[in-house]
KEPATI-930947 format. One line per 2 residues: number of its first residue (from 1); for each residue x, y, z of C-alpha. Coordinates in Angstrom, 2 decimals. Each point is the difference from the previous one (the first is absolute). Layout:
BEGIN
NUM) X:Y:Z  ...;
# end
This chain:
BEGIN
1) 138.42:147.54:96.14  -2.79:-0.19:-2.90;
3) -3.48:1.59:0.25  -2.93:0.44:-1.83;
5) -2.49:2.18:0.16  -3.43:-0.49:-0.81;
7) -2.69:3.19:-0.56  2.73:1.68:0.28;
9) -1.49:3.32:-0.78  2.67:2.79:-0.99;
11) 2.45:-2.01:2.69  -0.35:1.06:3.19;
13) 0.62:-3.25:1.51  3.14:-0.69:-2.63;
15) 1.35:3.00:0.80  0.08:-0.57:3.35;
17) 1.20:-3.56:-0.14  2.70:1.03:-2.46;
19) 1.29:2.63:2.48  -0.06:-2.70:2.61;
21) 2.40:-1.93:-2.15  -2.26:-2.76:-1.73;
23) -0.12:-0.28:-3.82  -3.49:0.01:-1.53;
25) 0.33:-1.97:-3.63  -3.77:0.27:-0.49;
27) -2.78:2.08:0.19  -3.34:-0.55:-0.93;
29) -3.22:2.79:-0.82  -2.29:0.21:-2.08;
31) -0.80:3.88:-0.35  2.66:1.34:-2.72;
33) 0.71:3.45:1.53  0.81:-1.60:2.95;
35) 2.23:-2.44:-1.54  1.65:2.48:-2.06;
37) 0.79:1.69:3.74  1.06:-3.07:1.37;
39) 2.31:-0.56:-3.51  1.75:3.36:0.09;
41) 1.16:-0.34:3.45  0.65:-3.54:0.27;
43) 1.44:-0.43:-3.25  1.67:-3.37:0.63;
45) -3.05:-1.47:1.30  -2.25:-2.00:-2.54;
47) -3.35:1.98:0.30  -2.33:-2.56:-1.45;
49) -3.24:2.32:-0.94  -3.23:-2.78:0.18;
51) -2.53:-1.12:2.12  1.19:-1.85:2.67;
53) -2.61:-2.92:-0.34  1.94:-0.81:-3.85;
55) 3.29:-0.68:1.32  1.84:-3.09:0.26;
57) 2.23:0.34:3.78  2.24:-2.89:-0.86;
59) 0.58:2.02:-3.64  1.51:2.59:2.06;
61) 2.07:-1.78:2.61  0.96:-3.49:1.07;
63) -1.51:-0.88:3.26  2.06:0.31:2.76;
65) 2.62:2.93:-1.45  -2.27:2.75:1.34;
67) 1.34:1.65:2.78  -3.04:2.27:0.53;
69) -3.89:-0.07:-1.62  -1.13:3.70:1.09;
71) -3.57:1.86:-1.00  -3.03:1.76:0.53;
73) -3.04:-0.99:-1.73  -2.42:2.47:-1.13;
75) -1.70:1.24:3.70  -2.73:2.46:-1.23;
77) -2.66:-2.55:0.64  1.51:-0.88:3.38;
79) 0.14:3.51:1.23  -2.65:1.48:2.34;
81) -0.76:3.36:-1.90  -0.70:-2.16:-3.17;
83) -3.81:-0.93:0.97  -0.62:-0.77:-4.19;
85) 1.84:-2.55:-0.10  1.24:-1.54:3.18;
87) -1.85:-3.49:-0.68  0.65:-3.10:-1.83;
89) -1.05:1.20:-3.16  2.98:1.90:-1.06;
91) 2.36:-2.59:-1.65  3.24:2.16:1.34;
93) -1.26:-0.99:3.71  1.32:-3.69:-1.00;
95) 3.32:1.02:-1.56  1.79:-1.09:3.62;
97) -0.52:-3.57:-1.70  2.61:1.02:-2.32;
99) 2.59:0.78:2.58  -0.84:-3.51:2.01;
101) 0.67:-1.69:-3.66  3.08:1.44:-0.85;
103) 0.99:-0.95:3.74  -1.27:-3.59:-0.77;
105) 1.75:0.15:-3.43  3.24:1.94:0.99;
107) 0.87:-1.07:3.25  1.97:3.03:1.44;
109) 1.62:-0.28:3.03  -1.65:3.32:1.32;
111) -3.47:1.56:-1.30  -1.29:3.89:0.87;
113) -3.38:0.49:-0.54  -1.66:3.64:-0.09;
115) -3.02:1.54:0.26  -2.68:2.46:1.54;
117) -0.98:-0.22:3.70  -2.83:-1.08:-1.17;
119) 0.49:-3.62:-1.28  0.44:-0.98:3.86;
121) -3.73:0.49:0.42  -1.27:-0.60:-3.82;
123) -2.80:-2.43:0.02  0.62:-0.38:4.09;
125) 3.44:-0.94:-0.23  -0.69:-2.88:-2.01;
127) 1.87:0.98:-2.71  3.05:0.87:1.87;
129) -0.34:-3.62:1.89  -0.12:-1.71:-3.17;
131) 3.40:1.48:-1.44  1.62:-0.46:3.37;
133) -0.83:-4.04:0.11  0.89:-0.14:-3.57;
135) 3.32:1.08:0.87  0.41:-2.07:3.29;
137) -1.34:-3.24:-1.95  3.05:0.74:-3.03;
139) 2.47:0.34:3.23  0.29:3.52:0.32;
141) 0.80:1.86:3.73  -1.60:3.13:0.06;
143) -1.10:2.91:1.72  -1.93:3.04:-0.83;
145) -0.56:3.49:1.09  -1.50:3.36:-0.75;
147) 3.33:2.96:-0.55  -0.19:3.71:-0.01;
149) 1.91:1.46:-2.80  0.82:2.70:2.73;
151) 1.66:-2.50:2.26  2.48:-0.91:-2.63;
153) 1.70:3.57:-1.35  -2.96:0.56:-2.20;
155) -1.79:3.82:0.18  -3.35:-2.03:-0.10;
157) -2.47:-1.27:1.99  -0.38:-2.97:-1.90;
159) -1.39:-3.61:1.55  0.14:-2.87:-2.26;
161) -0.17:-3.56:0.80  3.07:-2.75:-0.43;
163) 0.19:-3.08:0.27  3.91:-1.68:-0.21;
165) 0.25:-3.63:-0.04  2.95:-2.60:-0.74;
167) 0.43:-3.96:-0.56  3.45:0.13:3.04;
169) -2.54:0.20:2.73  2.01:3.04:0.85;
171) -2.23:2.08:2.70  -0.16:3.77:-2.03;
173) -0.76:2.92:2.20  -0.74:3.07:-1.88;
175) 2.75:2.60:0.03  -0.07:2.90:2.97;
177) -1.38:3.22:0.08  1.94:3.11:-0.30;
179) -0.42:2.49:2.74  -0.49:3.10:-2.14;
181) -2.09:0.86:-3.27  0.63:2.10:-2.38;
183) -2.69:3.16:-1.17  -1.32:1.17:-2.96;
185) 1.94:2.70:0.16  3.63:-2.08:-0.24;
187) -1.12:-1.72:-2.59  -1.17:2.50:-2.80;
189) 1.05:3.53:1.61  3.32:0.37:-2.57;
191) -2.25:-0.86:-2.90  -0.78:2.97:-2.23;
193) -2.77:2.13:0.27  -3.17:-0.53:-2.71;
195) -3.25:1.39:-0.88  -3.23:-2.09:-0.80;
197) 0.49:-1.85:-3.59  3.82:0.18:0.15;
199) 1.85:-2.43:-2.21  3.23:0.58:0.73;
201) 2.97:-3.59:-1.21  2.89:2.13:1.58;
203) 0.11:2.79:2.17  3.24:0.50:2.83;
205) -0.96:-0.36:3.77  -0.88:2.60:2.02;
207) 2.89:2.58:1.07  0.82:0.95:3.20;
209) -2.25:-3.16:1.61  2.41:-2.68:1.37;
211) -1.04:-3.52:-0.82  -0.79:-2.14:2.98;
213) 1.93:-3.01:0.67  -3.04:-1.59:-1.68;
215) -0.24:1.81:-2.98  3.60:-0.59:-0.22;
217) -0.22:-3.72:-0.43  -2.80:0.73:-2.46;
219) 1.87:2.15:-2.10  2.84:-2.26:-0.29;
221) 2.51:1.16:-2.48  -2.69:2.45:-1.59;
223) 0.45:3.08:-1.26  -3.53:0.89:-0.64;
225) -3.40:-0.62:0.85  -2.21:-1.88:-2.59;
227) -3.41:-0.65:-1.18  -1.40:3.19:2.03;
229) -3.49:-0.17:-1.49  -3.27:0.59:1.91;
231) -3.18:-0.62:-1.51  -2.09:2.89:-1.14;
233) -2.94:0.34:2.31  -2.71:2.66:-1.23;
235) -0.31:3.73:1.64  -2.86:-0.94:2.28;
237) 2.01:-2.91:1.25  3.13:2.23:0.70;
239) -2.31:2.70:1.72  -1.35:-2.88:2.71;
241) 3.48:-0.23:0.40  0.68:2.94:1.78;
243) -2.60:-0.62:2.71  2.17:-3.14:0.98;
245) 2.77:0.04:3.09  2.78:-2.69:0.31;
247) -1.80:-2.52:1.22  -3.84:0.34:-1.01;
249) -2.20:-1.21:-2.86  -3.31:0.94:-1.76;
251) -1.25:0.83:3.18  2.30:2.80:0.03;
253) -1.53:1.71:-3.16  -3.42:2.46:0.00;
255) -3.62:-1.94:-0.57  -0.66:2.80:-3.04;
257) 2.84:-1.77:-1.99  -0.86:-3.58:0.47;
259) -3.61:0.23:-1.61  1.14:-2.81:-3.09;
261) 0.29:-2.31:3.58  -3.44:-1.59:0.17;
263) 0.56:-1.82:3.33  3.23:1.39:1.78;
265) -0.12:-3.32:2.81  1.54:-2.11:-2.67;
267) 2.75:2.10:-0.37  3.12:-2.15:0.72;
269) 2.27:1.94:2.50  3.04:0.02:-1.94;
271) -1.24:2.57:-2.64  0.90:2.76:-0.45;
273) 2.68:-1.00:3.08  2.95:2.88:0.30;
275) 2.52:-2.03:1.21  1.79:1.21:2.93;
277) 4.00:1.05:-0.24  1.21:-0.78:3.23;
279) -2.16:-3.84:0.17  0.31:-3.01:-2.58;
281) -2.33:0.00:-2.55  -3.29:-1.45:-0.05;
283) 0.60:-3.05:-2.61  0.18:0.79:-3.40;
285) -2.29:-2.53:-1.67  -1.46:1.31:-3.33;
287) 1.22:3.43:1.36  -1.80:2.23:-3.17;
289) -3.25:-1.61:0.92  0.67:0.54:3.22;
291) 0.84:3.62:-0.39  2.83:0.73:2.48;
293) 0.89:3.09:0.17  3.52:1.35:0.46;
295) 1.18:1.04:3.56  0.37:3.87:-1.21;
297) -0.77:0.30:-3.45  -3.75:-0.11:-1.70;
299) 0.80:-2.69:-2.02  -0.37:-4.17:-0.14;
301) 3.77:-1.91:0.66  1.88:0.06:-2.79;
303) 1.18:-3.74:-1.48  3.82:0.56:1.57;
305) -1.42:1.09:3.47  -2.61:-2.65:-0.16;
307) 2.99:-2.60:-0.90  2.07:1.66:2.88;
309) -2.51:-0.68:2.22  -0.18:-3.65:-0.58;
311) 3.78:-0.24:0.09  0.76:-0.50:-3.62;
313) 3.60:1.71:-0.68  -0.29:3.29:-2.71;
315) 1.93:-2.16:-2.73  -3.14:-2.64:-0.22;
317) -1.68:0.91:-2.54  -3.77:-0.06:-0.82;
319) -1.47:-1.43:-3.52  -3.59:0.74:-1.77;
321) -2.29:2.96:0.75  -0.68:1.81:3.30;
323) -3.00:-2.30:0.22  1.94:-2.76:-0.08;
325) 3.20:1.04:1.94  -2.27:1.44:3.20;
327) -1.58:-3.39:-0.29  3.58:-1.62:0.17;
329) 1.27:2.07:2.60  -3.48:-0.62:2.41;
331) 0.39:-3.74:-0.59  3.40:-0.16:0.72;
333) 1.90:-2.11:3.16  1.87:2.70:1.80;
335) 3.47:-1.31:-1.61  1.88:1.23:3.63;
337) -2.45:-2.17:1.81  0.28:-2.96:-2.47;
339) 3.72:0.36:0.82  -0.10:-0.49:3.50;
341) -2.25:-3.30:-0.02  2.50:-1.51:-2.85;
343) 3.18:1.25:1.99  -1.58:-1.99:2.81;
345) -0.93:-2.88:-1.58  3.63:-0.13:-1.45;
347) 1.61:0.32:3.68  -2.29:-3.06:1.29;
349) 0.91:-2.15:-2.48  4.01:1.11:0.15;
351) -0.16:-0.72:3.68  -1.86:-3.45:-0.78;
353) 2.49:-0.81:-2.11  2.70:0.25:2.70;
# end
């Protein structure tokens, strides 16, 4: 089964189809520390680094062959928090014309198309109408829906929007929901301890903590944990810190050491969030900006915790500067949840088939 993956980001989405059993043979993104993630741990995948608007489709695949056209275009302008630039005037608010012409060009016999909850009220739904006919009127079944990352084995409370479609008028129904979720706490508790500013590649788990069945598929066959770096966050930062419980934000912490806050009501209520142990986490968007704070420890989430959280496995690793790999992380598909839409999308068409 070929894929191909376009904005694929650091491959959440590959990763997930790849565990599902599909073969992605291309990748396309334009940002080069992203790519560079995407090339290290897809390394059989041709990670074409360009704007999206210069390539050729039929340059990368007959039409017809592809089993799968998967992607989420840049959402920042469809998302509800982004007031700047949540209008027609931002050129990557038109980049879902891309994915309908690689459909056009391509052909695949299945599509999945990601993005904020958002786009399903973007310019009053017009938007998400538009793509929808576009796909009906090149043959395409589909159906779409808004998942929790927390439904799907994911310690995240995560809602994106997908939309699956294929040309074998096959009726999809999105996969079910699992009956438990999984906490902060089983995902990142048997990941070493670390101070503010840590940098640490390699450091053994924690001793005497047994992994949870979760942490145990993230682990793998690892032996140690890696990429344990936290940003550094100034003293006055780390002292607002303390004021925080599992659970609260800036609210939490004293009026005396907010004075460089001019006007507190525009505050967004995940910073300075603590995330709570025994919950899944708040999402983990641009999680430095953000500022989440460790469930126990005065410090932000480390990359590997970060990465556990959005079900990446402790052997993916992250390219480029903490900037850039906190970025990666917060853009990321959940690759767990990925691989429960493919895995179902696979089983509908094997029981068309018969």
């Amino acid at each position: 089964m070929l894929g191909i993956d376009l904005f694929s980001g650091a491959g959440g989405l590959s990763l997930g189809a790849e565990w599902a059993g599909i073969e992605v043979s291309h990748a396309i993104e334009k940002d080069i520390f992203s790519a560079k993630t995407y090339k290290t741990n897809h390394p059989k995948t041709n990670v074409i680094v360009s704007k999206i608007q210069d390539i050729d489709p039929v340059q990368i695949a007959k039409k017809g062959e592809v089993f799968i056209l998967f992607g989420g275009p840049p959402c920042q302008g469809f998302s509800t928090s982004n007031r700047k630039t949540r209008n027609d005037d931002n050129t990557n608010n038109s980049l879902f014309r891309e994915f309908l012409r690689f459909t056009m060009e391509l052909f695949p016999e299945w599509i999945l198309f990601e993005n904020v909850e958002g786009i399903t009220n973007y310019n009053n739904g017009k938007t998400l109408e538009y793509i929808k006919q576009s796909l009906e009127d090149l043959g395409y079944s589909i159906n779409s829906e808004i998942l929790y990352a927390s439904d799907y084995g994911v310690p995240q409370h995560r809602n994106r929007f997908f939309l699956v479609g294929n040309r074998k008028n096959i009726p999809f129904v999105f996969p079910e929901k699992s009956t438990t979720s999984i906490s902060v706490g089983e995902a990142i508790n048997d990941l070493p301890i670390l101070n503010n500013g840590d940098t640490f590649n390699h450091l053994p788990y924690r001793e005497g903590i047994q992994p949870s069945t979760y942490a145990k598929k993230m682990r793998g066959k690892s032996k140690i944990s890696i990429q344990n770096i936290v940003s550094r966050n100034l003293d006055y930062v780390i002292e607002r810190y303390k004021y925080i419980q599992q659970g609260q934000n800036w609210k939490a912490i004293p009026s005396h050491l907010m004075l460089n806050y001019k006007n507190k009501n525009n505050c967004h209520s995940g910073i300075y969030k603590r995330l709570k142990i025994d919950e899944p986490s708040i999402v983990i968007s641009n999680y430095r900006k953000n500022m989440l704070i460790h469930p126990v420890q005065n410090r932000g989430l480390s990359v590997r915790e970060a990465a556990r959280i959005q079900s990446f496995p402790d052997d993916f690793i992250f390219e480029g500067s903490i900037h850039y790999i906190q970025q990666q992380i917060g853009n990321a598909v959940p690759p767990l949840l990925a691989k429960a839409i493919f895995e179902q999308i696979l089983k509908l068409d094997a029981n068309y088939g018969n």
